[in-house]
C-alpha positions as CSV (number, residue, x, y, z in Angstrom):
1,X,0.0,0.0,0.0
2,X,1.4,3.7,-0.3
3,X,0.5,7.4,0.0
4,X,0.5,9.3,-2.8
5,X,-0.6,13.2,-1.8
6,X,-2.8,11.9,0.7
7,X,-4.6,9.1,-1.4
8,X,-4.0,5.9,-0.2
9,X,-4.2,3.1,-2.7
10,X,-3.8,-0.4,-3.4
11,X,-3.7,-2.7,-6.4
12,X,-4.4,-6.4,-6.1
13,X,-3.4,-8.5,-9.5
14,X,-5.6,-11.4,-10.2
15,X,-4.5,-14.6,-9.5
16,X,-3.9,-17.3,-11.9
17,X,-6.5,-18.6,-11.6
18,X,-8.6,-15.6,-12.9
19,X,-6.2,-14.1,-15.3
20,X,-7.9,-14.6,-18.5
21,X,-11.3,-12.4,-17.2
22,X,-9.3,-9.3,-14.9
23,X,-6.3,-7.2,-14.7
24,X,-6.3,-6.5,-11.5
25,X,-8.6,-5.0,-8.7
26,X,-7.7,-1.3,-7.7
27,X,-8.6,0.1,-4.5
28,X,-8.7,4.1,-3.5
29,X,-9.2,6.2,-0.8
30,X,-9.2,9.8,-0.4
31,X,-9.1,10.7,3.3
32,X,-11.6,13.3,4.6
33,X,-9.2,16.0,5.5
34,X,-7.6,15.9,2.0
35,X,-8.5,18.6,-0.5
36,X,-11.0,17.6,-3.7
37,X,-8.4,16.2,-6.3
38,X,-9.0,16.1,-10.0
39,X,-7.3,12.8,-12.0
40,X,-7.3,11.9,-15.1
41,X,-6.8,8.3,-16.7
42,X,-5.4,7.9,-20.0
43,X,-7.6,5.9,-22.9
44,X,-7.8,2.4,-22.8
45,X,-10.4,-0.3,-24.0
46,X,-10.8,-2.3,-21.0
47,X,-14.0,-2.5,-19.5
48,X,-13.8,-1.5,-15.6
49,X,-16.5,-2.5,-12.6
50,X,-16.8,0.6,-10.1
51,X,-17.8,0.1,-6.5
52,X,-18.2,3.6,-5.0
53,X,-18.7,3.7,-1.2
54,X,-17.7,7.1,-0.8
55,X,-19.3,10.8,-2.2
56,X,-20.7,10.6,-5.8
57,X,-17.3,10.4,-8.2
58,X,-17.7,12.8,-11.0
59,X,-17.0,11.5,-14.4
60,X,-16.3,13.2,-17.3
61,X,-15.4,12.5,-21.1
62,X,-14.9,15.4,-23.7
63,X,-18.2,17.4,-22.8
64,X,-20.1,14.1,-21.2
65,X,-20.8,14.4,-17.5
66,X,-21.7,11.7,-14.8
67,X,-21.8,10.9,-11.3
68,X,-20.8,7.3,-10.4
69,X,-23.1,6.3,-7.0
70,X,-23.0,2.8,-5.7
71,X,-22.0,0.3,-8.8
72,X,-20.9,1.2,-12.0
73,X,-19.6,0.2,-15.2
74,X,-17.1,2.4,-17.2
75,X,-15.4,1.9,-20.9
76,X,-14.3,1.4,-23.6
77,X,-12.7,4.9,-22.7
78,X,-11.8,6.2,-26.5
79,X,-10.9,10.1,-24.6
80,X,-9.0,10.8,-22.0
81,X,-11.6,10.1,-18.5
82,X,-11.3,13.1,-16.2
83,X,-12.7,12.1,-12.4
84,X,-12.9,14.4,-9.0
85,X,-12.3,12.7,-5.7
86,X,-13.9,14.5,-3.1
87,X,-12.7,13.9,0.7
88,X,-13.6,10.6,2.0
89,X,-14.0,9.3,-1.4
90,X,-13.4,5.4,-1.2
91,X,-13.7,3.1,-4.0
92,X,-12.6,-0.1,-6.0
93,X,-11.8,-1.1,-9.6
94,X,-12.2,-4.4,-11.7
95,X,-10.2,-3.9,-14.2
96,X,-11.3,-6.3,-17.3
97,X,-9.4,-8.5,-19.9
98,X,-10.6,-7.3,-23.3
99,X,-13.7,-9.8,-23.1
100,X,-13.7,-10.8,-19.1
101,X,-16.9,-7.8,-18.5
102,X,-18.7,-9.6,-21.0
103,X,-18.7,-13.2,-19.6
104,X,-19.1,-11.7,-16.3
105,X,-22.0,-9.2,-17.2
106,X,-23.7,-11.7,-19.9
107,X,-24.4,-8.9,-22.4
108,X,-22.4,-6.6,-24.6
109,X,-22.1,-2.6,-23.1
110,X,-24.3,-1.1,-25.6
111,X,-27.1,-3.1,-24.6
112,X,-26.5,-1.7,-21.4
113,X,-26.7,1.9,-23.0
114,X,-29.5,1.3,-24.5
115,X,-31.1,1.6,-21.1
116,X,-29.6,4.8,-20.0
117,X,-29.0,8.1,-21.1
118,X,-25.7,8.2,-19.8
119,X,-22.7,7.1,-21.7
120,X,-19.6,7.8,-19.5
121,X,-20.9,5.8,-16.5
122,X,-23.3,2.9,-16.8
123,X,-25.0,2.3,-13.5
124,X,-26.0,-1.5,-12.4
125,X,-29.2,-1.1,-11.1
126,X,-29.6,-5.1,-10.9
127,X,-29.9,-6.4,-7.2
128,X,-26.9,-8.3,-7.6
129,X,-24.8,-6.2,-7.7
130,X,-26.3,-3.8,-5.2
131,X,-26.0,-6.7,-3.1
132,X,-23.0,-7.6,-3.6
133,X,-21.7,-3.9,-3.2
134,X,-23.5,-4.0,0.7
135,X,-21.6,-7.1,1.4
136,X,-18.3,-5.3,0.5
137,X,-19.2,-2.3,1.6
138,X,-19.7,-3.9,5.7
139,X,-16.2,-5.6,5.4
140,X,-13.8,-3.7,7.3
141,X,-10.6,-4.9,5.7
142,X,-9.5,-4.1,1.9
143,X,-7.8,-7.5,1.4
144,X,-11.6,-9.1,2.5
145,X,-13.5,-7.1,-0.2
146,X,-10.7,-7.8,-3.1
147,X,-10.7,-11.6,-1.9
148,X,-14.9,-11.4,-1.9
149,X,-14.7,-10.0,-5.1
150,X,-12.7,-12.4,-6.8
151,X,-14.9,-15.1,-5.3
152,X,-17.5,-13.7,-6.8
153,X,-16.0,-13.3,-10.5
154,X,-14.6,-16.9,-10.2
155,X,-18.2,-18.0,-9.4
156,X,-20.3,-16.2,-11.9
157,X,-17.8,-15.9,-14.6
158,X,-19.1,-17.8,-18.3
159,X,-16.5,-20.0,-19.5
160,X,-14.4,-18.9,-22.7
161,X,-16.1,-19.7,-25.7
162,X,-14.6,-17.0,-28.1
163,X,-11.0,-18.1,-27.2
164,X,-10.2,-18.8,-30.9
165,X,-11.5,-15.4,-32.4
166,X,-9.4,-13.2,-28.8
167,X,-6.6,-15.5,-29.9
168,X,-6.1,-14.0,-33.1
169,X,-6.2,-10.3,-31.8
170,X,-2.4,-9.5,-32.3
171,X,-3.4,-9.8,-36.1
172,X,-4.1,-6.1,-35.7
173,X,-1.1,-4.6,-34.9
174,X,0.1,-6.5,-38.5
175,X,0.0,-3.0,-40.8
176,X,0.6,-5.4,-43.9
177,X,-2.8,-7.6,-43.3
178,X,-6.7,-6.8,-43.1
179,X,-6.6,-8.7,-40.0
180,X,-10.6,-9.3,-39.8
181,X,-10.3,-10.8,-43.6
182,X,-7.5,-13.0,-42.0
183,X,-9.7,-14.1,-39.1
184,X,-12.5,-14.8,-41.2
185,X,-10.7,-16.7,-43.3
186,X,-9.1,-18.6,-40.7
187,X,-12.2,-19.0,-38.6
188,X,-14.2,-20.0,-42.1
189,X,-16.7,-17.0,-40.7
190,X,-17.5,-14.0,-42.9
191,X,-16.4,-10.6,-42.2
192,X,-19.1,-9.2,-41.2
193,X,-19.8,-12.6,-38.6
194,X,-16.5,-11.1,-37.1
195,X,-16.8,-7.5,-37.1
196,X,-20.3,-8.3,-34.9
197,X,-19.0,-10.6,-32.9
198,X,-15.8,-8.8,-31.5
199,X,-17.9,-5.3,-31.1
200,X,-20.0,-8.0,-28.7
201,X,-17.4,-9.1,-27.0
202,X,-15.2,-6.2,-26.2
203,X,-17.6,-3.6,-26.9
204,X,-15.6,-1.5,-30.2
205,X,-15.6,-2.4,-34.0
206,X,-12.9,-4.1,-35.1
207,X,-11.7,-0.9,-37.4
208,X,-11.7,0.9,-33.6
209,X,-9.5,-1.5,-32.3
210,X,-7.0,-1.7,-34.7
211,X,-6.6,2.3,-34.5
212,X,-6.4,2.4,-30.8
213,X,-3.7,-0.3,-31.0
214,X,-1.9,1.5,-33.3
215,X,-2.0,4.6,-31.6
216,X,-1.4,3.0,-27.7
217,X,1.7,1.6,-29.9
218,X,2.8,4.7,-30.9
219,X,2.1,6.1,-27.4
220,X,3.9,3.8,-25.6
221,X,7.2,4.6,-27.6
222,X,7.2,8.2,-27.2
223,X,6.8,7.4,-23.1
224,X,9.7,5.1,-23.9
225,X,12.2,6.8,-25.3
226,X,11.4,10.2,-23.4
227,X,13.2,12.8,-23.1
228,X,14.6,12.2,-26.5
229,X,12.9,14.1,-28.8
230,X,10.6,12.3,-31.3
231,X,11.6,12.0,-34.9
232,X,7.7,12.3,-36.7
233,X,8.7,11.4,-39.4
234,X,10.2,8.0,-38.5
235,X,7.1,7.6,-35.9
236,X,4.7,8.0,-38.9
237,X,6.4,5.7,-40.7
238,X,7.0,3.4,-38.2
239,X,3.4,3.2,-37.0
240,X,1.5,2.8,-40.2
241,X,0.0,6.4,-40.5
242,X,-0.5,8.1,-43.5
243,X,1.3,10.9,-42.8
244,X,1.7,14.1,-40.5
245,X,-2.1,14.9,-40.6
246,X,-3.0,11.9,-39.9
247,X,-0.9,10.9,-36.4
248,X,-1.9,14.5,-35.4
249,X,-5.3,13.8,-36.1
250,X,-5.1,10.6,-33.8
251,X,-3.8,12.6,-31.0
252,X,-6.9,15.4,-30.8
253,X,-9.0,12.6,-31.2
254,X,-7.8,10.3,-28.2
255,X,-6.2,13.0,-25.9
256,X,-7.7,16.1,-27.2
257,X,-3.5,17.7,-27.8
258,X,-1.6,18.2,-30.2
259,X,1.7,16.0,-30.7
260,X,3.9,18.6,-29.1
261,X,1.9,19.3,-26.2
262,X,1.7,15.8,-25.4
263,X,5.2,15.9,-25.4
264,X,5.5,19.1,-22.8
265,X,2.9,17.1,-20.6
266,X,5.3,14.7,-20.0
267,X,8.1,16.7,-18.8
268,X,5.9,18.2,-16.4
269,X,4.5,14.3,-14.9
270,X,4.3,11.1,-15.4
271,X,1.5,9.2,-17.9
272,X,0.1,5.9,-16.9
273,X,-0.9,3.7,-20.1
274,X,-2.5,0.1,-19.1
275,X,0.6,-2.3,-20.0
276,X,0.1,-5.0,-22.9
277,X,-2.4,-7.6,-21.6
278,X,-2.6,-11.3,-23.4
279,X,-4.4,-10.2,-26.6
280,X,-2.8,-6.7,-27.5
């Protein structure tokens, strides 16, 4: 556990045994006499399970607003997600594999959209889950609630029956390849059968994904190699994009900055990207 500014926090990795469906489980605190603190988390396309027990969290993407009560769901993030903890804010994190929410959940995020109006923060409503957030909730020790938790998952979790299609994921960080063509193919399914399917799965079209990869690539170079200053040219190259234009374009559309200012942000602190998982 350690203190950062004040905010205590804590990051259990799954086990084994649970690898394939989480990340890890994050826990937060933000202690009373603390001052309100403004975060931000940089995009990434794993789905995450909020437990709140603190204040409502304000959420925010581009000009989208929400406040995150009780239980939660959050992701794909596409933009940068901008969140206030206020004192006494307290909450944990599931972070998801790229298709672990939807075995766990049993439905793909945009049917859970579909029955709200808000699209930064999906609330869980289901008495399930409010249930199970009460039971965490009365247990006193952090280690208890992550433990509870990953009961839970390892419970209610649907066994893996899109291995194959995850399997082939890496295919889209092949520039040379249509890499849903190449799964189709190989998976004697039709493009379209695999466009719909992964948007199912992991909640983003396949076109999405392979633009995200390419730019988290790109991103995670720069971080790299910092402070030495970024040949564009090379990067553009390197990555796949068209040209100039087009990286820039990546970089308002992801993190709302230009190349260069991305590049100033990171002299002034440190950037946190989610490290490569088993599928990308």
């Amino acid at each position: 556990m350690k203190e950062n500014n004040q905010t205590i926090a804590q990051t259990f990795v799954a086990p084994d045994r649970l690898t394939e469906v989480f990340r890890h489980i994050y826990y937060m605190k933000h202690p009373g006499e603390a001052t309100s603190q403004q975060l931000q988390l940089f995009p990434h396309y794993e789905m995450m399970l909020v437990f709140n027990f603190g204040p409502p969290i304000s959420v925010s993407v581009a000009d989208d607003t929400a406040q995150v009560e009780r239980v939660a769901v959050l992701g794909p993030l596409d933009r940068v997600l901008t969140y206030e903890l206020l004192p006494d804010a307290e909450v944990m994190v599931v972070v998801f594999t790229l298709n672990g929410f939807y075995r766990l959940l049993g439905q793909p995020i945009h049917t859970l959209r579909t029955e709200t109006a808000n699209h930064v923060a999906v609330p869980l409503t289901d008495l399930t889950y409010l249930d199970l957030w009460e039971t965490l909730a009365q247990l006193p020790a952090i280690a208890d609630r992550a433990e509870l938790l990953m009961t839970y998952i390892q419970v209610n979790v649907a066994p893996e029956d899109t291995a194959s299609l995850l399997d082939e994921v890496s295919l889209f960080t092949n520039l040379a390849i249509d890499p849903v063509k190449t799964i189709a193919k190989n998976r004697h399914l039709s493009p379209r059968s695999v466009q719909l399917r992964l948007q199912s799965i992991v909640g983003f079209s396949a076109k999405e994904m392979a633009r995200f990869i390419r730019f988290k690539n790109m991103i995670a170079q720069l971080v790299k190699q910092y402070p030495t200053q970024p040949d564009w040219a090379d990067l553009v190259v390197l990555h796949g994009y068209h040209d100039q234009p087009h990286l820039i374009r990546d970089f308002q559309r992801y993190l709302g900055l230009s190349p260069t200012d991305f590049v100033k942000q990171l002299a002034e602190q440190p950037i946190c990207i989610t490290q490569p998982g088993k599928h990308y």
